[in-house]
C-alpha positions as a Markdown table, in Angstrom:
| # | Residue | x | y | z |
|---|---|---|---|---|
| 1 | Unk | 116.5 | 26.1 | 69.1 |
| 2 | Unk | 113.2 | 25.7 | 68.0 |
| 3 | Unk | 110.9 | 22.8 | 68.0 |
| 4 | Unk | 108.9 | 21.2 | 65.1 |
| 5 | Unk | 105.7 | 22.3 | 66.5 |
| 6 | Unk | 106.1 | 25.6 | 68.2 |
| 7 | Unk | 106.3 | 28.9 | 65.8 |
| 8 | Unk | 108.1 | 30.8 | 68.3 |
| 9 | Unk | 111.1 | 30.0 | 70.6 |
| 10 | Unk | 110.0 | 31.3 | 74.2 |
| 11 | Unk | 113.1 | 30.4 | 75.7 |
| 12 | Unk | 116.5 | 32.2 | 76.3 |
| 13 | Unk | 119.5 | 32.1 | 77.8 |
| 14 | Unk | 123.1 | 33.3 | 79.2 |
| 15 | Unk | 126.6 | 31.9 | 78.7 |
| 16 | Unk | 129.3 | 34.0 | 80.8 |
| 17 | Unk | 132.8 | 32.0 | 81.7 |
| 18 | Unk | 131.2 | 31.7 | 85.9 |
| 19 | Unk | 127.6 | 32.4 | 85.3 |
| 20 | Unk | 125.2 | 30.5 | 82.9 |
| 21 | Unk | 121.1 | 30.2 | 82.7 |
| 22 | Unk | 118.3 | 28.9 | 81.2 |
| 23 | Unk | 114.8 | 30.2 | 81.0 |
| 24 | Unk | 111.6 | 28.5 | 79.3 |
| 25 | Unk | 108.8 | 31.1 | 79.1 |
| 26 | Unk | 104.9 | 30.5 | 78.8 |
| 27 | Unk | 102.1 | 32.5 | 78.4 |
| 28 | Unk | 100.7 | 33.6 | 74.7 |
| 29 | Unk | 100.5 | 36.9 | 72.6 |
| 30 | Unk | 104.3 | 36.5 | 72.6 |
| 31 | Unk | 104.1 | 37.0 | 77.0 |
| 32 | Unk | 106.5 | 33.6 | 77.2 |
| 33 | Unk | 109.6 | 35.3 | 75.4 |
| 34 | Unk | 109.0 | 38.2 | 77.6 |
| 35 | Unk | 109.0 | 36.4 | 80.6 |
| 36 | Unk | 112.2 | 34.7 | 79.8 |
| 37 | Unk | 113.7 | 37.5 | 78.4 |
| 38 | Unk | 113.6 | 39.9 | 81.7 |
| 39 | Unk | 114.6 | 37.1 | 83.4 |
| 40 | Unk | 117.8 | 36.3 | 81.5 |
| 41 | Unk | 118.5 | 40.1 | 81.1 |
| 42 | Unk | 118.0 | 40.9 | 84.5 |
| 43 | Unk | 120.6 | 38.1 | 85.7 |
| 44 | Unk | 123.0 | 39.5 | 82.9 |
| 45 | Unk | 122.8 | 42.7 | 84.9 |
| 46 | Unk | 123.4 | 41.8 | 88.2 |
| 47 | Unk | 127.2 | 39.6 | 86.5 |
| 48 | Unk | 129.0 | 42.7 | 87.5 |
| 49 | Unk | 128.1 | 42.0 | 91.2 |
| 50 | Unk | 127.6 | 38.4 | 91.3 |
| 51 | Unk | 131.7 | 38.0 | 89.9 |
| 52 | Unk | 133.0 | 40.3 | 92.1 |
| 53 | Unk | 136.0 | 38.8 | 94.1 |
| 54 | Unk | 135.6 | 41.6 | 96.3 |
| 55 | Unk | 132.3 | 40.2 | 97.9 |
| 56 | Unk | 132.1 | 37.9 | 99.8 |
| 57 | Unk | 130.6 | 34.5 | 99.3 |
| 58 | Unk | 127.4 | 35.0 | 101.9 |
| 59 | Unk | 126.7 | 38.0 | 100.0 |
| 60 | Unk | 126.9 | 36.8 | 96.7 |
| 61 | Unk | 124.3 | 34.1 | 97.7 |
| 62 | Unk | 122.0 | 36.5 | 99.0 |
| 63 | Unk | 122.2 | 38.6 | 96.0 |
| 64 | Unk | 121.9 | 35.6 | 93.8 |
| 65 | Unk | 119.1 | 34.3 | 95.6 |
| 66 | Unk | 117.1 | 37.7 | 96.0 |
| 67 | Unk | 117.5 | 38.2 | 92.2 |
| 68 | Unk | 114.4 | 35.7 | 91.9 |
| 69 | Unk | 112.7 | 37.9 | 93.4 |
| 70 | Unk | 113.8 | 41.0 | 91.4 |
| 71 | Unk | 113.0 | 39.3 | 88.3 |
| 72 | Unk | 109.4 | 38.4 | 89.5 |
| 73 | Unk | 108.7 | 41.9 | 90.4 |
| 74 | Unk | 110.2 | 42.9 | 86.8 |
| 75 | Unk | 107.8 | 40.8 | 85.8 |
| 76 | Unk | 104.8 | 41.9 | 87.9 |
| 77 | Unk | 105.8 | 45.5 | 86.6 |
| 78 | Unk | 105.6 | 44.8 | 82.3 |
| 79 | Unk | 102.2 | 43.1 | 83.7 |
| 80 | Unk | 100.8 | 45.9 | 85.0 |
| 81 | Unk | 101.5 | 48.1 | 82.0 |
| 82 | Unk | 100.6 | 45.8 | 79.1 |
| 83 | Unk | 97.6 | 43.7 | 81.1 |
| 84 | Unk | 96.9 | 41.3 | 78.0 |
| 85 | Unk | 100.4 | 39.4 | 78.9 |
| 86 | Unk | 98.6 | 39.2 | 82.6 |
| 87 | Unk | 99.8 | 35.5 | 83.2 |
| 88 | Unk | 102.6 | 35.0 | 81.7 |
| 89 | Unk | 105.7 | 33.4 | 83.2 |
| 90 | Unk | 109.2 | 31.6 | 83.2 |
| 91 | Unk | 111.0 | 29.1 | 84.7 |
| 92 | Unk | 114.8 | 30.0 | 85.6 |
| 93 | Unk | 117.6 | 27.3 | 86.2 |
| 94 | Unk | 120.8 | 29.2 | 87.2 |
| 95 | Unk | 124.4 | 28.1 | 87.5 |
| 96 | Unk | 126.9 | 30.6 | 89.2 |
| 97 | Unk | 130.6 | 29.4 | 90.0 |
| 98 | Unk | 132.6 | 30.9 | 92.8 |
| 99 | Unk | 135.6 | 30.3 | 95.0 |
| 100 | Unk | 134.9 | 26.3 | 95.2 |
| 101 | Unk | 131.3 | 26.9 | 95.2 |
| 102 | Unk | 128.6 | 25.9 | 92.4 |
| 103 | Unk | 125.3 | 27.5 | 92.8 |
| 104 | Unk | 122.6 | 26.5 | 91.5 |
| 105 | Unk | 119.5 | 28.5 | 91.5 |
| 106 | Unk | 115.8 | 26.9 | 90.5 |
| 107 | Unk | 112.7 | 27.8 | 89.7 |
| 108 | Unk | 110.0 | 25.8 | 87.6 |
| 109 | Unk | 111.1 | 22.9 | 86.0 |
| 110 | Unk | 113.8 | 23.5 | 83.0 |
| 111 | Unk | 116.7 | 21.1 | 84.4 |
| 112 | Unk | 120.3 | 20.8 | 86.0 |
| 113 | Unk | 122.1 | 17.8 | 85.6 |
| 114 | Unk | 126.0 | 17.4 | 86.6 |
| 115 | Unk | 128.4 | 14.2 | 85.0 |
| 116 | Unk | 130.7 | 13.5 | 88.0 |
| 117 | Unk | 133.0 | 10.6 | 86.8 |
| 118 | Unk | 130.6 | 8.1 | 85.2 |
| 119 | Unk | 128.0 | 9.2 | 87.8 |
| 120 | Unk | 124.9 | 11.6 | 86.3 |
| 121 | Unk | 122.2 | 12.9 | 88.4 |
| 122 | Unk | 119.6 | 15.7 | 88.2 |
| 123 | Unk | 120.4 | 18.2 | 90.3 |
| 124 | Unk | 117.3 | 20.5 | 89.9 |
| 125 | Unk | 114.0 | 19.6 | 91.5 |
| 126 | Unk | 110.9 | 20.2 | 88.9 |
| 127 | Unk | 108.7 | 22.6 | 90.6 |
| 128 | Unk | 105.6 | 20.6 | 88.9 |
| 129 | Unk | 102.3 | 18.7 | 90.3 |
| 130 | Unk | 104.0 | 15.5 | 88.7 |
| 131 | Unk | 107.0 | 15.4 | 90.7 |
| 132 | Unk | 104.8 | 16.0 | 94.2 |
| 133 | Unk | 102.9 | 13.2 | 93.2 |
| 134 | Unk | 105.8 | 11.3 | 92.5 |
| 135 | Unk | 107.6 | 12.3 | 95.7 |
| 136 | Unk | 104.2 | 11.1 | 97.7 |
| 137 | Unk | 104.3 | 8.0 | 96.1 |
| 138 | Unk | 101.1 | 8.4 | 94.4 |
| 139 | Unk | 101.5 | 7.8 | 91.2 |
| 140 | Unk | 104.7 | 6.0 | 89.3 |
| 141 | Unk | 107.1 | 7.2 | 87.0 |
| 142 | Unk | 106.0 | 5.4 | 84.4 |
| 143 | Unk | 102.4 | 6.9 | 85.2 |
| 144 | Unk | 104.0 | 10.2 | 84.9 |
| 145 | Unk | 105.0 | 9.6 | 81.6 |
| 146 | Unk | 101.7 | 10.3 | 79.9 |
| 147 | Unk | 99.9 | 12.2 | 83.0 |
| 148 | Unk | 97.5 | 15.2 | 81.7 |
| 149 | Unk | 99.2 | 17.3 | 84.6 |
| 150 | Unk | 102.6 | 16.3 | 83.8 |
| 151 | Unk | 103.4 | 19.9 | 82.6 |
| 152 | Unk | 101.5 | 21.8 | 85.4 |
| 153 | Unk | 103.8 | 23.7 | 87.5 |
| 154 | Unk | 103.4 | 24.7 | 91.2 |
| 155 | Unk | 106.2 | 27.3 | 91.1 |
| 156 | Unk | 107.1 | 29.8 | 88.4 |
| 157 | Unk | 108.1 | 33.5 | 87.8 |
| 158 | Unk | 104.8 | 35.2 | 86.8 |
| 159 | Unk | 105.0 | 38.9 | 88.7 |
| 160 | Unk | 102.7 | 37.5 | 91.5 |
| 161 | Unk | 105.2 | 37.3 | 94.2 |
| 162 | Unk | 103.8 | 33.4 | 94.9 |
| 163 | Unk | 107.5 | 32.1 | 95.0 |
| 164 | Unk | 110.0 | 30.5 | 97.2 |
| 165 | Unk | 113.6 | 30.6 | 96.0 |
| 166 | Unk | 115.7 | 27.8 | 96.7 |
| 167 | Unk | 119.5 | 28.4 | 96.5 |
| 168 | Unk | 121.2 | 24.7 | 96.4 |
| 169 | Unk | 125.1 | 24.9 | 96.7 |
| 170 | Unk | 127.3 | 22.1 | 95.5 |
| 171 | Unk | 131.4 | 21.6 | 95.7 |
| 172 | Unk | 133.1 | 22.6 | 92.1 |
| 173 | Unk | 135.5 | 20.1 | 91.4 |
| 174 | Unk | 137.5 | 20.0 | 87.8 |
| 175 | Unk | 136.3 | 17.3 | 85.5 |
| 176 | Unk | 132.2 | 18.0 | 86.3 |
| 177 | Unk | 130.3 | 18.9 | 83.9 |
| 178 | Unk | 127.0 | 20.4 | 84.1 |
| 179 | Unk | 124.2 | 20.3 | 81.8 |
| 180 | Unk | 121.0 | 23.2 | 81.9 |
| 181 | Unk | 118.2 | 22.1 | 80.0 |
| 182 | Unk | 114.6 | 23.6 | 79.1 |
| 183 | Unk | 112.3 | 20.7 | 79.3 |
| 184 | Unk | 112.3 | 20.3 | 75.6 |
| 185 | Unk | 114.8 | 18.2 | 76.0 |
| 186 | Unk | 113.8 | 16.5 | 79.5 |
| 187 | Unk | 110.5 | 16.0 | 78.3 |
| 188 | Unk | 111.6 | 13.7 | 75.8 |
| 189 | Unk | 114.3 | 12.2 | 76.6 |
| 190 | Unk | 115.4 | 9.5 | 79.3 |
| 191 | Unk | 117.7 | 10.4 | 81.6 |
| 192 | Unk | 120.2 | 7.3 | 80.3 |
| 193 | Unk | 119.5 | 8.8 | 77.1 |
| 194 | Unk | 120.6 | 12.1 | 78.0 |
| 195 | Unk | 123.9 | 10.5 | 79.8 |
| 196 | Unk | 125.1 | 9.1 | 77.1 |
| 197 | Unk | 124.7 | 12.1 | 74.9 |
| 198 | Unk | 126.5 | 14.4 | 77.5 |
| 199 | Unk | 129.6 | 11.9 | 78.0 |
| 200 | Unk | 130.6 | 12.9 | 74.3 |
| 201 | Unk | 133.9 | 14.8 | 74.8 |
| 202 | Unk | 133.5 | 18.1 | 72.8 |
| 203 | Unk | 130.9 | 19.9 | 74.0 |
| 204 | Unk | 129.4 | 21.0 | 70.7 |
| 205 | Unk | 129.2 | 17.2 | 69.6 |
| 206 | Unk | 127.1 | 16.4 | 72.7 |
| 207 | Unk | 124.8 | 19.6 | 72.3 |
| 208 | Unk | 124.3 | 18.7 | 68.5 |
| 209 | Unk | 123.6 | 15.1 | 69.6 |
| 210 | Unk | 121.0 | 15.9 | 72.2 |
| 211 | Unk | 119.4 | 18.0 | 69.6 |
| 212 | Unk | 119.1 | 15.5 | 66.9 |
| 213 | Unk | 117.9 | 12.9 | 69.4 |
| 214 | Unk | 115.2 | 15.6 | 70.6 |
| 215 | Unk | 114.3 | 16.2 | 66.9 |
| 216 | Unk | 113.8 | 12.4 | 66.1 |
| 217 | Unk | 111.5 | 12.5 | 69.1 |
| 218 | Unk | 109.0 | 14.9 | 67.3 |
| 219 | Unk | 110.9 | 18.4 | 69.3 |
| 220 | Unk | 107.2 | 19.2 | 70.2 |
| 221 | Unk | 108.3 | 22.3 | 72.4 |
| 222 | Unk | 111.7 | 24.5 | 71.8 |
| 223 | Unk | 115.0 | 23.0 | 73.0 |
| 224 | Unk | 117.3 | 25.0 | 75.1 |
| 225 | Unk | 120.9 | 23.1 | 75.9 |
| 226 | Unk | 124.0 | 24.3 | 78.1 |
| 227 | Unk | 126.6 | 22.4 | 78.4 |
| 228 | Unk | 129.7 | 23.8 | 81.0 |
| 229 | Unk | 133.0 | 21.9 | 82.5 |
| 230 | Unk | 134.7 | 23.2 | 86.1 |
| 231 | Unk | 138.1 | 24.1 | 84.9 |
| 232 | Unk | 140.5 | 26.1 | 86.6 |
| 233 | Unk | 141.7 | 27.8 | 82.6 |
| 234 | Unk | 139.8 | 31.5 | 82.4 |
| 235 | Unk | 137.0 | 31.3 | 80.4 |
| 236 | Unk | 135.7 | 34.4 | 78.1 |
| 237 | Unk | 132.1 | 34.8 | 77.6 |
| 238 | Unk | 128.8 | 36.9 | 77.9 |
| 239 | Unk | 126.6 | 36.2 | 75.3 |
| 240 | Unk | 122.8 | 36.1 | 75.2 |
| 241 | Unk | 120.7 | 33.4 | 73.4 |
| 242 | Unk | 117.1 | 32.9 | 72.1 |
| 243 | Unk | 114.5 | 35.3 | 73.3 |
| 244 | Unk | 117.1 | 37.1 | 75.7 |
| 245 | Unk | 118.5 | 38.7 | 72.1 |
């Protein structure tokens, strides 16, 4: 979804039934959607693998985990032959679900949240100068509201290989629900704010409500929203969103 102030919408994302993803891109002449869009597209390739109930769990970790750095050198690659998007980049919040495994994979600082009963919590560390400063206790979070750095990030897929993938895993339990944001929404939105938003029963109701909210905010970047519940029904999809199309 687009913001009120950005022209162009430089994220994208997946849906699949056990795999979904979001990616915010940056970088101008258009180099954001790029970004984002080999990284979404590369992920899409590797379902086939990742879903496999043949393979076993260790291995489809590793391969989930490895794809950051296949989508990096992706990256690195497109650089190389069109140098003007030289610097561009993207940020890539994964979910995969597996056995009774949910695995979340994280780079940059779009979001992961999870509603477990009445309890909601960010999953996802932001990869940003903001959050080290607020893990050393040097400034506050309300100091981190309006910090000049407070969209800097220390960790993103640009082509350069300067990453370290992080592969959190989490028990899936029926009745969670997990929400991927791009930090269109984080960014202006509170964290209660969001919470109450989410708890809305149909999931279209919620993602339409967190979008209005974000709207009446100003939406000064683009808006990216997933919303997925752990159920044990079979669920159909693989559809590509945003720049990813």
């Amino acid at each position: 979804m687009l913001g009120l102030v950005r022209s162009g919408n430089e994220d994208a994302a997946l849906i699949s039934g056990s795999l979904i993803a979001v990616a915010d891109g940056m970088g101008g002449h258009a180099g954001g959607e790029v970004a984002s869009k080999i990284a979404i597209q590369t992920l899409q390739s590797l379902m086939p693998v990742l879903t496999n109930s043949d393979i076993d769990t260790d291995s489809i970790e590793d391969l989930l985990l490895n794809s950051l750095h296949t989508i990096d050198t992706k990256i690195g690659e497109y650089t190389d032959e069109v140098p003007q998007l030289r610097g561009m980049g993207t940020t890539l919040t994964a979910l995969l679900s597996y056995a009774d495994t949910v695995a979340l994979l994280h780079i940059g600082d779009s979001r992961c949240y999870r509603l477990r009963a009445h309890t909601f919590e960010q999953l996802s560390n932001d990869h940003t100068i903001i959050q080290e400063l607020l893990n050393q206790g040097s400034i506050t979070a309300a100091e981190a509201l309006d910090h000049p750095q407070r969209s800097v990030l220390t960790q993103a897929l640009m082509g350069d290989g300067e990453i370290t993938p992080l592969l959190q895993l989490f028990d899936a339990k029926e009745g969670d629900r997990y929400l991927l944001c791009s930090d269109g929404l984080s960014g202006v939105l509170t964290e209660k704010e969001i919470k109450n938003f989410v708890k809305k029963d149909d999931q279209e109701v919620a993602i339409k409500a967190l979008i209005d909210a974000a709207y009446i905010q100003g939406a000064p970047d683009n808006i990216t929203i997933l919303i997925a519940d752990v159920t044990r029904s079979e669920v159909m999809a693989n559809q590509l969103l945003g720049a990813a199309l």
